[in-house]
Wavefront OBJ file of the C-alpha trace (Angstrom):
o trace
v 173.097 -51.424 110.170
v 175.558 -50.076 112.762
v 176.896 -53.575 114.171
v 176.787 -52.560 117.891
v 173.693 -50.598 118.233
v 170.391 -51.061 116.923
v 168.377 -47.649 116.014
v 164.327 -47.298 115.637
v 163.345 -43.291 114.547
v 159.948 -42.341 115.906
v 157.281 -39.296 115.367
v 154.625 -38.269 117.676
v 151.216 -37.828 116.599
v 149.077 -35.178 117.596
v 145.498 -34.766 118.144
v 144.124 -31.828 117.671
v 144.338 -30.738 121.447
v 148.400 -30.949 120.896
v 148.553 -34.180 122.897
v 150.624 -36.831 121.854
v 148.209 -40.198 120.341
v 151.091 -42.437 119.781
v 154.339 -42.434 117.226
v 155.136 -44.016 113.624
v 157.994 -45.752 114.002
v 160.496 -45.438 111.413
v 163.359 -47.653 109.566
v 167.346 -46.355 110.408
v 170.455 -47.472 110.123
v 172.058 -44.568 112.899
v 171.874 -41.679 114.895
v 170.701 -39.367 111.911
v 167.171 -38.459 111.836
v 167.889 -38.923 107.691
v 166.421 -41.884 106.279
v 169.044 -44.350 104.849
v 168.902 -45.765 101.522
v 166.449 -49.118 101.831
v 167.548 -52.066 99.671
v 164.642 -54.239 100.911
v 161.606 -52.498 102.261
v 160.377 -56.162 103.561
v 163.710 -56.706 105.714
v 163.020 -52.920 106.876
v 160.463 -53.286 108.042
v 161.305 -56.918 109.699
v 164.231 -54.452 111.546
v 161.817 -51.552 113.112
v 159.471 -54.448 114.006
v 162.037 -56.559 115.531
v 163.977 -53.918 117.169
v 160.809 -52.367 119.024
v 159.757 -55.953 120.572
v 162.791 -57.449 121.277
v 165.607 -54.860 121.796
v 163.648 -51.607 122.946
v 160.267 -52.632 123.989
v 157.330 -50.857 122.740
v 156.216 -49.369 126.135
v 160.071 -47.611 126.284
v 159.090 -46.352 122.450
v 155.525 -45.034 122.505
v 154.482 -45.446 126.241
v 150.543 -45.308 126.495
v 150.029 -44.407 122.897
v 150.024 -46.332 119.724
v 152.901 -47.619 117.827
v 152.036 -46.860 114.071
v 153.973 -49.174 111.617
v 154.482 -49.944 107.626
v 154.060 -52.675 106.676
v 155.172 -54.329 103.080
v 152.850 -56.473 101.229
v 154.169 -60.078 102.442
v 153.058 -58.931 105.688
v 149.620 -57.958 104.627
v 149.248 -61.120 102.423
v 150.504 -63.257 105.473
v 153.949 -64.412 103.489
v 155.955 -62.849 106.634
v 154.346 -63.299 109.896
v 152.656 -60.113 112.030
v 153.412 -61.822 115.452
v 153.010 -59.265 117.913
v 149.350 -58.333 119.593
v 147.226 -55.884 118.065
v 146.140 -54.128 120.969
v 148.404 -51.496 121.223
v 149.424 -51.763 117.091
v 147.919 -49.484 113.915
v 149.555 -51.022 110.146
v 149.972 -48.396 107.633
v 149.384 -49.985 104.303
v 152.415 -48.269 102.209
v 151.910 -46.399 98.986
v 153.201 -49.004 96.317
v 151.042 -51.495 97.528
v 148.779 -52.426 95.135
v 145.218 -52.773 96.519
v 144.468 -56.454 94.487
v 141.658 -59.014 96.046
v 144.466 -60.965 97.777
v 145.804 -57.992 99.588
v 141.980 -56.732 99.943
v 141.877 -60.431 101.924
v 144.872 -59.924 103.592
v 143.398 -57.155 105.132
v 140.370 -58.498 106.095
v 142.167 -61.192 108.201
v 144.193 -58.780 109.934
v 140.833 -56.716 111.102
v 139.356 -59.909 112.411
v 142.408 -60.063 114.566
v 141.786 -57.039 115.768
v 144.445 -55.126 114.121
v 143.968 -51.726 112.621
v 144.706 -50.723 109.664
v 146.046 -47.264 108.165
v 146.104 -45.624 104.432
v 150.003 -44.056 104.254
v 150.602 -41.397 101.862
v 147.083 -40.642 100.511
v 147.251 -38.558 97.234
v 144.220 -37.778 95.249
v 142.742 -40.840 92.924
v 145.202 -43.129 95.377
v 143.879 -46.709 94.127
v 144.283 -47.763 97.421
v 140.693 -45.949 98.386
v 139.465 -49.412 97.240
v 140.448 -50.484 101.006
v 138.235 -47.811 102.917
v 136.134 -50.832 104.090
v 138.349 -52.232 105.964
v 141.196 -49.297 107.514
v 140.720 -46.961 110.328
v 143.034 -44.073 109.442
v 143.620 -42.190 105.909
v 146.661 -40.114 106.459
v 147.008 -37.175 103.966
v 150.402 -36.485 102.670
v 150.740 -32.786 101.949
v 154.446 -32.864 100.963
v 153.321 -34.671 97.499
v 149.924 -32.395 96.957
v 148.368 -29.195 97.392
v 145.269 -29.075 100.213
v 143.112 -28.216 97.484
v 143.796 -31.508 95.511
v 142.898 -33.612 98.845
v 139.664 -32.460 99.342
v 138.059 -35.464 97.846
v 140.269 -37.915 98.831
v 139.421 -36.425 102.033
v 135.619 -36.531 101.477
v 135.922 -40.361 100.606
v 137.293 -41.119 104.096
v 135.057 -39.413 105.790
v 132.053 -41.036 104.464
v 133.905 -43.699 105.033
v 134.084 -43.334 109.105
v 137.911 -43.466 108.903
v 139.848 -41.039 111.203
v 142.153 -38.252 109.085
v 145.632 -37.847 109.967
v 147.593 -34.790 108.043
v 151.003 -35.673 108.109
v 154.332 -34.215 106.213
v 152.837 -30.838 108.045
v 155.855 -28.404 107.283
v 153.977 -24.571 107.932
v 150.861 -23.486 109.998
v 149.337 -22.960 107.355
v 149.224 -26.916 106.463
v 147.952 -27.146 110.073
v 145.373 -24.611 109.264
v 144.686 -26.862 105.860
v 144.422 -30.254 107.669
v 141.521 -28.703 109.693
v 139.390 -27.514 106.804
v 139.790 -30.972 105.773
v 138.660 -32.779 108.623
v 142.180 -34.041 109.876
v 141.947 -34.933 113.860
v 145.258 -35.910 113.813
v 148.618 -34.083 113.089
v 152.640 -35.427 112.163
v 155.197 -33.648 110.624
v 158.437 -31.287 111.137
v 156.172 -28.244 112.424
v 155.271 -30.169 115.308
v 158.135 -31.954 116.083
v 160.855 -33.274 114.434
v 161.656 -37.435 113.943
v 163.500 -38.596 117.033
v 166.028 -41.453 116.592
v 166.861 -43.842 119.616
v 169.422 -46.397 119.936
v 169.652 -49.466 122.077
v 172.800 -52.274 122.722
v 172.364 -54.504 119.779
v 171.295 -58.297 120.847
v 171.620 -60.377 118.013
v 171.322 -64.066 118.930
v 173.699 -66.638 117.166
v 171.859 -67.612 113.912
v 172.455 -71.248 114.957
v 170.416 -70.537 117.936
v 167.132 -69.074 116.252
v 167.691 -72.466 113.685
v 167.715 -74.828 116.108
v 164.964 -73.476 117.995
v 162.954 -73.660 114.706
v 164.063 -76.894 114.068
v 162.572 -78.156 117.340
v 159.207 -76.238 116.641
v 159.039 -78.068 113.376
v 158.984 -82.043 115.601
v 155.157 -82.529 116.297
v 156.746 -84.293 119.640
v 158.660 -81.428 121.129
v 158.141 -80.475 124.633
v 157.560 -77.109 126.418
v 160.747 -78.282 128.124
v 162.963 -78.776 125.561
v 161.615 -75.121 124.473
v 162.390 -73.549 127.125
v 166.236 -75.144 127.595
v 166.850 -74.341 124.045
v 166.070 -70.640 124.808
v 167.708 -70.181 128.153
v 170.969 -71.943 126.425
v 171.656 -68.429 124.403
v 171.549 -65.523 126.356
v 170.532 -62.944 123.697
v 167.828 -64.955 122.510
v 166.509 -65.185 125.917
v 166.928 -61.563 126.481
v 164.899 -60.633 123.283
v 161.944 -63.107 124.257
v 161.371 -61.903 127.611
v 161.137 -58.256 125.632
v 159.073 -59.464 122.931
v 156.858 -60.964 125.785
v 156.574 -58.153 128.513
v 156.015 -55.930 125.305
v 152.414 -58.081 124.503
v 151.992 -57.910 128.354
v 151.565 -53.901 128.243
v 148.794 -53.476 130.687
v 149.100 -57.116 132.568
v 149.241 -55.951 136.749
v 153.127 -57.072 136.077
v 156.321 -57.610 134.417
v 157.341 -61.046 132.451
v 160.391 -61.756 134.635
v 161.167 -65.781 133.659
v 161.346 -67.703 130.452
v 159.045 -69.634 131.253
v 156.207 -67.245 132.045
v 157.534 -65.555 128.524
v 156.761 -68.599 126.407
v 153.737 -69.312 127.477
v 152.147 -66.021 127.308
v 153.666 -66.411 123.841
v 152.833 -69.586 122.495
v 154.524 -71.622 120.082
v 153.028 -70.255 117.007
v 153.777 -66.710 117.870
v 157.260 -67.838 118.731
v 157.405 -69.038 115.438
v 156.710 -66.124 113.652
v 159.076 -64.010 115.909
v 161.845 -66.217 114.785
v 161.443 -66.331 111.063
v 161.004 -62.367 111.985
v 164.811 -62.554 113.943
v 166.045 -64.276 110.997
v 164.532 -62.227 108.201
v 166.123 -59.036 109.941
v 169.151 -60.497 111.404
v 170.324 -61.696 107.945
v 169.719 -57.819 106.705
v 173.471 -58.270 104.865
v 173.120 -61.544 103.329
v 172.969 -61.047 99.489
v 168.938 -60.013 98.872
v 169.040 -62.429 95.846
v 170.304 -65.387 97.754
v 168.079 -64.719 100.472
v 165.070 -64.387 97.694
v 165.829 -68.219 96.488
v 166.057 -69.284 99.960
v 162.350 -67.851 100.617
v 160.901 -69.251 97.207
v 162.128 -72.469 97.749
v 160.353 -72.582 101.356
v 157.298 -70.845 99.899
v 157.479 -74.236 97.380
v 157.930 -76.900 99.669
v 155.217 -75.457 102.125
v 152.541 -75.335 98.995
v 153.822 -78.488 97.820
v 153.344 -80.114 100.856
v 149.767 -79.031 101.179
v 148.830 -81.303 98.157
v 150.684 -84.308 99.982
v 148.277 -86.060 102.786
v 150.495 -86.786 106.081
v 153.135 -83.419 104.964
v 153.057 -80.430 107.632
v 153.321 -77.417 105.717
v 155.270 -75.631 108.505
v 157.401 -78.278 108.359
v 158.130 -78.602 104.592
v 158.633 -74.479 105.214
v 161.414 -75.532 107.463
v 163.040 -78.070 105.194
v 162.921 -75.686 102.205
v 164.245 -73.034 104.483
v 166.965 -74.502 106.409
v 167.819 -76.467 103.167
v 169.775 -72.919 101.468
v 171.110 -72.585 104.738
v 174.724 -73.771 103.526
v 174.773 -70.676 100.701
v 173.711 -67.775 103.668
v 175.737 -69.072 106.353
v 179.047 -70.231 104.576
v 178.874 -73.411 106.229
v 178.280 -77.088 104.968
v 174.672 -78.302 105.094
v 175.792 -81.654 107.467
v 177.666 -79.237 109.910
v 174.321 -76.985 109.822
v 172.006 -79.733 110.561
v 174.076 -81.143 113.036
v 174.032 -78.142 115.668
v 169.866 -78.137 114.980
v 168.678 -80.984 117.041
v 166.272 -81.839 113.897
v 163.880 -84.357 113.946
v 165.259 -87.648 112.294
v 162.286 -87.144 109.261
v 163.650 -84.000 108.957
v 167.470 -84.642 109.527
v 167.442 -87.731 107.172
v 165.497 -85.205 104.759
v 168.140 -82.584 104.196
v 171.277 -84.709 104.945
v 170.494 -87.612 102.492
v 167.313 -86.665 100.866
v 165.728 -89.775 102.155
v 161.542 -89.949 103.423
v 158.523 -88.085 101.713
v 160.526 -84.532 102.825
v 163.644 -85.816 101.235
v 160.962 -86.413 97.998
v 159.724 -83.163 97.960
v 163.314 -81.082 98.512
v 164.081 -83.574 95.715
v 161.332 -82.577 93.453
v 162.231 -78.930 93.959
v 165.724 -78.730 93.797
v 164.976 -81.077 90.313
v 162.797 -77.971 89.317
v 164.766 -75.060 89.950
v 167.313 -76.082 87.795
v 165.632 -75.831 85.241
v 162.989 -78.095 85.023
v 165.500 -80.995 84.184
v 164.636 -84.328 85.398
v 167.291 -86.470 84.904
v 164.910 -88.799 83.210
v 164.796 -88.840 78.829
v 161.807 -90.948 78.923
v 159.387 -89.847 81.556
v 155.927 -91.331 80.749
v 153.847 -88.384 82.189
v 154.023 -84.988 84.164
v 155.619 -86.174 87.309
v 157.986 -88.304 85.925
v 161.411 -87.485 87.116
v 159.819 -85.551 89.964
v 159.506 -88.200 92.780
v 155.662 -87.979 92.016
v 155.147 -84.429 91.881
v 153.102 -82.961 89.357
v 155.384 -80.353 87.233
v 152.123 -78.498 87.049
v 152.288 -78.374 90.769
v 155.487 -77.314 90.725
v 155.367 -74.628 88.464
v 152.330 -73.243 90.014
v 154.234 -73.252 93.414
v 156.789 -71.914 91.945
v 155.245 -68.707 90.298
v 153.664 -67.821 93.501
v 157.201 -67.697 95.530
v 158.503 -65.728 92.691
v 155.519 -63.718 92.612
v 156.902 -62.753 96.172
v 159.707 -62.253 94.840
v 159.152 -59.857 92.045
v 156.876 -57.767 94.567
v 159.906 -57.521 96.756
v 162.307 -56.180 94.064
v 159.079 -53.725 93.539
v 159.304 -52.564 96.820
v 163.181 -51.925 96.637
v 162.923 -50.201 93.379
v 160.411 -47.949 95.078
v 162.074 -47.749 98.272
v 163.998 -44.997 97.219
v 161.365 -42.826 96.380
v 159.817 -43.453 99.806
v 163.006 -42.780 101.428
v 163.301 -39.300 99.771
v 160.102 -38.032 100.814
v 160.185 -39.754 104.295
v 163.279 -37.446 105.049
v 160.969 -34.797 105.748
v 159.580 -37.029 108.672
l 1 2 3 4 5 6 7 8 9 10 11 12 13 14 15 16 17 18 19 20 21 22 23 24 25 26 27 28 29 30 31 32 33 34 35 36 37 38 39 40 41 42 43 44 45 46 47 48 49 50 51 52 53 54 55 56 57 58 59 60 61 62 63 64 65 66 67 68 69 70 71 72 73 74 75 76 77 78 79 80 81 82 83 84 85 86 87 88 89 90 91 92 93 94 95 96 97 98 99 100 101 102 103 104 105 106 107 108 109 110 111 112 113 114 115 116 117 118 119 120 121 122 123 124 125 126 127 128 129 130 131 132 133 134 135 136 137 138 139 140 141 142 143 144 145 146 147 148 149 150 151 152 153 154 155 156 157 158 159 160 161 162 163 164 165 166 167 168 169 170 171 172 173 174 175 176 177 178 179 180 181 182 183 184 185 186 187 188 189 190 191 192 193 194 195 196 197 198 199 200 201 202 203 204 205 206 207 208 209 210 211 212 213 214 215 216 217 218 219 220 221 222 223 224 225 226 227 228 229 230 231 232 233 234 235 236 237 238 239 240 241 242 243 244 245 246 247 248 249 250 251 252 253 254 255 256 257 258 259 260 261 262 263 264 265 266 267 268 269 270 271 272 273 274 275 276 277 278 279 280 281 282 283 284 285 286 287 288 289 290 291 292 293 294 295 296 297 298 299 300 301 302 303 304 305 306 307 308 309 310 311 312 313 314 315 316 317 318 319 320 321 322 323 324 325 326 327 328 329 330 331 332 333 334 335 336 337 338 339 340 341 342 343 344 345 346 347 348 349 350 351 352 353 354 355 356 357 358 359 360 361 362 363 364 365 366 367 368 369 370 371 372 373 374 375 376 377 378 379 380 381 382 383 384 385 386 387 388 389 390 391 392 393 394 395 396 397 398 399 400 401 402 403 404 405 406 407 408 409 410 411 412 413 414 415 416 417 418 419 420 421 422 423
């Protein structure tokens, strides 16, 4: 990503009146309307989300209409936060996601939110058709078939109620095509080409987004202390007023303080927007190390749910901040130090000490292999500060789970980016 500019493509969407309904944003990496190879679909899509909140604001990017977005599976499965408002929001479901009961439950959630929810790429017998129930939109993609081989997928969401968007439209005559089937809505090249904008880059120090989620993690912290830790970093600041007046579009006015920012906010959603920050912000940090650093909080948070008197957000933290010393370069002591933890939490990570220092214990003891340290344990937890090893494995297998769906999505995010060119 170009290091002093930030870049967010976009495509109108037309109705059939030639009016604009909104724009898919789209993942770049510069001024070229070409899509760039994607290592990581997940931290892609962490940058277009990111960069329309906090650096351009989504009224500059789509004005009145809607803002259509991909989204990756750990965002429909909740494993990577959705933090921004769905009002002015649609989430395409992308083409390699495979439509299981979690991600069927997923999507439920998000439609009780109030989000709504779009098929991308439809081809004919797409297995995602198994989520009509619960999307709005079914957009046809006529680069990859022939009109004639979408006329049931087309029938299906119909009957279904959902709204038809044609989109890779190259010729009139797709135009032409997208009417016969129903389509209301129109995208592609022979309407107008992808547009990519650019905006200053505002990346706050990494140390900054930490320690801020180090004092969301004390169940003791004050609005005050909140609101000092942002103003204290300038780009951080910047980026929440943005996130802010963007879930204000339509308030009678602008979010002009800090403090007005955070509390239309809330410290949940601030949350989310910083593991967001992070996630993109740490785009060039080696995707395996960055993997291990996610499993390892996905453990400790599952862990800790089994534990009576452990918060799960903030075992998350611990597990998180805890790999800290391999992404950053820096010793773990002169991380923790510049945090303003929570003594549970500092003692924790510095010295393994408390029940959080017990269960990074227990996990560290389990990622290397399963060894203990102990040649006569007397059961399953033995060696494991308590922990069940079944426990543990079964945490585990569901961060690499993650895991394996990300290097999925990578492996596949080629393909996407070869027929997304045509955008």
């Amino acid at each position: 990503m170009s290091q002093d500019f930030v870049h967010v493509g976009r495509q109108p969407i037309f109705d059939i009146n030639h009016d604009v309904l909104g724009y898919e944003l789209l993942f770049r990496t510069g001024l070229t309307a070409q899509v760039a190879h994607i290592d990581d679909p997940d931290v892609a899509t962490s940058h277009v989300i990111v960069s329309t909140f906090a650096q351009f604001g989504v009224r500059s990017l789509v004005g009145p209409g809607l803002a259509f977005v991909n989204l990756t599976r750990p965002f429909l499965t909740g494993e990577l936060p959705v933090p921004f408002e769905p009002d002015r929001m649609v989430l395409e479901v992308l083409e390699d996601v495979e439509p299981d009961a979690e991600v069927l439950e997923g999507c439920r959630r998000l439609v009780a939110a109030g989000y709504r929810l779009a098929l991308d790429d439809l081809v004919p017998d797409d297995p995602r058709l198994a989520l009509l129930e619960v999307v709005s939109y079914g957009k046809l993609d006529f680069e990859r078939s022939r009109p004639d081989d979408l006329v049931e997928v087309a029938a299906a969401c119909r009957d279904a109620g959902l709204v038809l968007v044609a989109e890779k439209v190259e010729t009139k005559a797709d135009m032409e095509a997208g009417w016969v089937l129903g389509c209301t809505l129109f995208q592609g090249r022979y309407l107008a080409q992808a547009q990519v904008l650019a905006a200053p880059a505002l990346t706050p120090a990494r140390l900054s987004c930490l320690r801020l989620l180090g004092l969301l993690s004390q169940p003791d912290v004050s609005f005050d202390d909140i609101e000092q830790a942002v103003r204290l970093e300038p780009a951080l600041a910047v980026r929440v007023l943005t996130v802010a007046n963007s879930a204000a579009v339509g308030a009678r006015r602008e979010i002009v303080s800090v403090h007005d920012a955070l509390v239309l906010l809330g410290l949940n959603q601030l949350r989310g927007w910083l593991q967001l920050m992070l996630f993109s912000d740490l785009a060039d940090t080696s995707s395996e190390l960055f993997a291990q650093a996610l499993i390892r909080a996905r453990a400790c948070e599952l862990l800790a749910a089994t534990r009576a008197g452990l918060s799960t957000d903030t075992a998350f933290t611990t597990g998180l901040v805890s790999s800290l010393d391999l992404l950053l370069g820096e010793p773990i002591e002169w991380i923790v130090a510049r945090m303003g933890l929570g003594d549970d939490l500092h003692f924790a990570l510095t010295s393994g000490a408390g029940p959080l220092g017990e269960l990074l214990d227990a996990v560290r003891r389990y990622e290397q292999g399963g060894d203990t340290g102990d040649t006569g344990g007397s059961g399953d937890s033995a060696g494991y500060g308590g922990y069940d090893s079944a426990d543990l494995a079964q945490a585990f297998l569901a961060g690499v789970e993650w895991s394996r769906r990300s290097e999925l999505s990578a492996v596949t995010g080629e393909h996407q980016a070869r027929h997304r060119t045509s955008a």
